[in-house]
C-alpha positions in Angstrom: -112.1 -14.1 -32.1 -109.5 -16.5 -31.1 -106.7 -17.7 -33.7 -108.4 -21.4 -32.7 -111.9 -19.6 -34.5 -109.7 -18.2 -37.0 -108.1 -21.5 -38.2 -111.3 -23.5 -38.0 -113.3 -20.8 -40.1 -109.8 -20.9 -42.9 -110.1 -25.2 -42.9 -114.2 -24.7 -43.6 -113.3 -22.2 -46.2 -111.1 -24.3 -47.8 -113.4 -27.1 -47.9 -116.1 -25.4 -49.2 -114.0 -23.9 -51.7 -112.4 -28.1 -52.4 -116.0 -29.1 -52.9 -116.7 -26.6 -55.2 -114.0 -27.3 -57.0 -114.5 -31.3 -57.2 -118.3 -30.4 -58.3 -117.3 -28.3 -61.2 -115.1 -31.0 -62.3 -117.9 -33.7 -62.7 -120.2 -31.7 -64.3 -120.3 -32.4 -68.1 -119.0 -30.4 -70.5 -121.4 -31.1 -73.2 -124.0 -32.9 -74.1 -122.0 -35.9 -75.1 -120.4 -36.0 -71.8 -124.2 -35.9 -70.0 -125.6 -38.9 -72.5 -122.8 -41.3 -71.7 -122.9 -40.3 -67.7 -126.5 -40.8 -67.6 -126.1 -43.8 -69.7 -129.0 -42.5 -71.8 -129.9 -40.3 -74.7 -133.5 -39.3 -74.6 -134.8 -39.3 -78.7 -138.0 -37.1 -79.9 -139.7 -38.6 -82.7 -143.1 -38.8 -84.5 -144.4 -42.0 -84.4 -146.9 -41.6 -87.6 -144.4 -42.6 -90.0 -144.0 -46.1 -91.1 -141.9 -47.2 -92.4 -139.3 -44.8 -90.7 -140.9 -44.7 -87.2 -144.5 -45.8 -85.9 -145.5 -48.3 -83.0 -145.5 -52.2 -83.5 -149.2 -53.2 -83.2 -148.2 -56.8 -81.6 -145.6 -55.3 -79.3 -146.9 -51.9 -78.8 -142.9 -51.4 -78.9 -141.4 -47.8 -81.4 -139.8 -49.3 -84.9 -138.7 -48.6 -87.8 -136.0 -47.7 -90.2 -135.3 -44.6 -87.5 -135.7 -46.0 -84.6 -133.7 -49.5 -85.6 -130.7 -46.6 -86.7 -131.1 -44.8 -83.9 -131.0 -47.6 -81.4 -127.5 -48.8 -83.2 -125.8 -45.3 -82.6 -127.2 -45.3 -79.0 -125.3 -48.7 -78.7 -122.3 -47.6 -80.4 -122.2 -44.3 -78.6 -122.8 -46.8 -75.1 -126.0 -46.0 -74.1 -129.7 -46.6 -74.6 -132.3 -44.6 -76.3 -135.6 -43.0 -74.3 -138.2 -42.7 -76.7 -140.5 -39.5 -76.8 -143.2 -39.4 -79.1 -144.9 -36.2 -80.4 -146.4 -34.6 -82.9 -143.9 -33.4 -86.0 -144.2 -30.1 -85.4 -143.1 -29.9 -82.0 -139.6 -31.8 -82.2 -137.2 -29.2 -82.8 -139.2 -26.5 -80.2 -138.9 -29.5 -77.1 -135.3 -30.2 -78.4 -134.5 -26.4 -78.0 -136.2 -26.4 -74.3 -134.2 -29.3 -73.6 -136.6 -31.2 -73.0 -135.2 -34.0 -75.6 -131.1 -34.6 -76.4 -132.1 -35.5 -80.1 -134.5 -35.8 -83.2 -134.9 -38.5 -85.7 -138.2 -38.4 -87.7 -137.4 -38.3 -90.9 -136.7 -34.6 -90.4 -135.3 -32.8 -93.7 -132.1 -30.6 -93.2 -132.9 -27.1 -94.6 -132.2 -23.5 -93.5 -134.4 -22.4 -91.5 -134.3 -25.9 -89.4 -130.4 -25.5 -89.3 -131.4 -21.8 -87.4 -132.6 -23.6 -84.6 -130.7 -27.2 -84.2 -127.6 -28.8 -85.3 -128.2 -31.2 -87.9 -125.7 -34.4 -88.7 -125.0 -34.9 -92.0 -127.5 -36.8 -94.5 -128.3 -40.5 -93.6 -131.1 -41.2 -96.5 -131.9 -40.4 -99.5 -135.8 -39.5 -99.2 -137.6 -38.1 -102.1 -141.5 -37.4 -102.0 -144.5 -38.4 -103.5 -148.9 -37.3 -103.6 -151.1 -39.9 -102.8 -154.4 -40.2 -104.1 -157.5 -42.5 -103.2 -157.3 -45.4 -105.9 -160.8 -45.1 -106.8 -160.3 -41.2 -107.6 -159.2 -40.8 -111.1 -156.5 -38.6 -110.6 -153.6 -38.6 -112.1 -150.6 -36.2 -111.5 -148.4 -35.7 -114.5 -147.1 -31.7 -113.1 -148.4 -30.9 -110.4 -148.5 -26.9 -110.2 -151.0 -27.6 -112.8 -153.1 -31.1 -112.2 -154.0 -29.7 -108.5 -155.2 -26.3 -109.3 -158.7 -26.2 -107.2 -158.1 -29.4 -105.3 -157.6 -29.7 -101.7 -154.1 -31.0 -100.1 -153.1 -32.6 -97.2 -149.6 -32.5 -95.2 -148.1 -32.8 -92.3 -147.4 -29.8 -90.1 -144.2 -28.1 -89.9 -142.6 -29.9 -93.1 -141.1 -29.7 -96.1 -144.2 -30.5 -98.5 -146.3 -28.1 -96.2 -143.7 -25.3 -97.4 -144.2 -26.8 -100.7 -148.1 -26.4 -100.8 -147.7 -22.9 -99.2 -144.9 -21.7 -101.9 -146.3 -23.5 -105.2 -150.2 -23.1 -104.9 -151.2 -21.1 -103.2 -148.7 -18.4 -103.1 -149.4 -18.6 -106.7 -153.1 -18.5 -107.0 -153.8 -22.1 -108.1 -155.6 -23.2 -104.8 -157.3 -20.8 -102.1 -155.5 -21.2 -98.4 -158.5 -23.1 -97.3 -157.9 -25.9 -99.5 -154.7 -26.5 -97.9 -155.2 -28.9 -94.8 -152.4 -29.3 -92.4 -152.5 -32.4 -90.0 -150.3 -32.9 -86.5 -149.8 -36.5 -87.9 -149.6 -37.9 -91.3 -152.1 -41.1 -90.8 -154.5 -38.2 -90.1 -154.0 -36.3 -93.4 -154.6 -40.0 -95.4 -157.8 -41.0 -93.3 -158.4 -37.4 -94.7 -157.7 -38.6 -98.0 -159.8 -41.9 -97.9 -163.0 -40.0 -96.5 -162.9 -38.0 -99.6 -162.5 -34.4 -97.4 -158.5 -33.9 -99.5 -157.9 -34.7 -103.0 -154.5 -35.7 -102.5 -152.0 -35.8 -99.7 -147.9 -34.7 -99.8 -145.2 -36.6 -97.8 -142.2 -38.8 -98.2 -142.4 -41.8 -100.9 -141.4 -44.6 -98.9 -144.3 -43.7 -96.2 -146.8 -42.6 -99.2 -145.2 -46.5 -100.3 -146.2 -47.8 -96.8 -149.9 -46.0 -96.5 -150.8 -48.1 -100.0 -150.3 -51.3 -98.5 -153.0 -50.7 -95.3 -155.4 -47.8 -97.0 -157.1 -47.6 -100.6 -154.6 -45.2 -101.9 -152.3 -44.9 -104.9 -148.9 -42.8 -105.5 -150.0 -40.9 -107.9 -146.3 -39.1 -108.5 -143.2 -39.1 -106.6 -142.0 -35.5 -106.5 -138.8 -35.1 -105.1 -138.3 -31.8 -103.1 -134.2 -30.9 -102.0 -133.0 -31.6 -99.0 -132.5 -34.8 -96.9 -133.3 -36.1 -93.6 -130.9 -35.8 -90.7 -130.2 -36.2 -86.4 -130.8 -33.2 -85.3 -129.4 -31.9 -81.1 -129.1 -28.8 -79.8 -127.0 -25.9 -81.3 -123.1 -26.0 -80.1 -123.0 -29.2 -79.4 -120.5 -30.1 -82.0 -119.1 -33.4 -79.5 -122.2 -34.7 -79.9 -123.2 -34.4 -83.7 -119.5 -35.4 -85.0 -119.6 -38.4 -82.8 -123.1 -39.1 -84.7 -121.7 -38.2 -87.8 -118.5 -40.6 -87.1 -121.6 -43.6 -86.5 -123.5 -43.0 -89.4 -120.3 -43.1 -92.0 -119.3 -46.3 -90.5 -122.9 -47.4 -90.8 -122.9 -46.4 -94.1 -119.5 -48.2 -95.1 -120.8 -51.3 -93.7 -123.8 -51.5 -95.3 -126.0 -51.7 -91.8 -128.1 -48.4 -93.2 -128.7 -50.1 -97.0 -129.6 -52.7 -95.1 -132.3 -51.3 -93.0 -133.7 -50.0 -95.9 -134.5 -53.3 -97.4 -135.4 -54.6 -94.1 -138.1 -51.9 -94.4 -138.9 -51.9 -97.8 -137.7 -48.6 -98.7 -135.3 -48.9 -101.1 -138.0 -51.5 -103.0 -140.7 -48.2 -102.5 -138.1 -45.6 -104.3 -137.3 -47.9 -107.0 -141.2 -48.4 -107.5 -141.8 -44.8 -107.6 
């Protein structure tokens, strides 16, 4: 081979090796880096849950007191929110495929959720409540007792599902059958209204929000621990301390009590 071959074959080497080099450099280093470079930040939610996320009838258009939040730390982070709906109990499994960036859905921040996705810290206070049909006669003073042998209703994959499992039936006062779990709360209250549950278990301010379109009644608000939270993938701290940064300044300006009067929510809690 001639030392002409040889020099050409170094300078290709050496390009190769350059473009390598500049390729490595753009990629992002987190997940932070990939939003703001795609300009984007694609959001799972579960639609069913008004008033913190569900689908404007005239517009057709996601809102809500999570998808208004989310949209103003998508513009403060410089980028604009895809929306992907799907059931509850999905969320966190299609965040850890990567198939989503985040999760808002009123998504409570407890142990076993923390295994599997970073959470930011608290941005609501959310306690729960049972509904009832408003024709029923039930009432719910404690209810480990008042709900012995009656059927529930909950959402798959959350908190009050736990509840229901733990409380009742781990205990004996209702059979496993009588527990009903539903991919989406309006589900679990049509449920309710058709007379096949007694009562249903989910957040007050959307057990609040159900009373206002179905014949339904908060019969007790029952507030389980733990609060919802923004969750992303684990290690990707960037990403859930600039979130966290958002949601304090948020907070300190009153934009987050303000949504929830916007939405009613604060007015629900008080209520309940």
């Amino acid at each position: 081979m001639s030392r002409k071959h040889l020099v050409w074959i170094a300078l290709m080497c050496v390009a190769v090796l350059a473009v390598g080099v500049l390729a490595a450099g753009c990629k992002p280093k987190n997940a932070l880096e990939a939003i703001k470079k795609a300009g984007k930040i694609v959001v799972g939610t579960s639609a069913d849950y008004a008033p913190f996320e569900f689908v404007d009838e005239a517009t057709g258009a996601y809102t809500g007191f999570d998808v208004e939040l989310m949209e103003k730390i998508a513009e403060k982070l410089g980028v604009t929110v895809e929306w992907k709906d799907m059931d509850f109990d999905i969320l966190l499994t299609s965040l850890v495929n990567g198939e989503i960036d985040a999760v808002i859905a009123c998504m409570s921040i407890r142990p076993d959720r923390q295994e599997q996705a970073l959470f930011s810290d608290p941005y609501w206070t959310s306690p729960d409540a049972f509904l009832v049909r408003a024709d029923s006669g039930l009432t719910i003073t404690d209810p480990t007792t008042d709900l012995a042998g009656k059927k529930i209703g909950v959402q798959t994959g959350t908190i009050q599902e736990t509840w229901v499992q733990d409380e009742l039936i781990a205990t004996g006062k209702i059979a496993e059958t009588d527990m009903s779990s539903y991919p989406r709360a309006d589900q679990a209250v049509l449920d309710l209204v058709a007379g096949r549950v007694d009562a249903v278990f989910l957040d007050a301010g959307v057990a609040q929000a159900f009373t206002t379109t179905q014949p339904v009644t908060v019969a007790l608000v029952h507030d389980l621990p733990g609060d919802p939270g923004i969750a992303v993938k684990l290690g990707e701290q960037a990403l859930i301390d600039e979130i966290n940064r958002i949601i304090k300044e948020l907070t300190d300006d009153g934009t987050i009590q303000q949504l929830g009067e916007k939405y009613e929510i604060a007015q629900a809690l008080l209520e309940g």
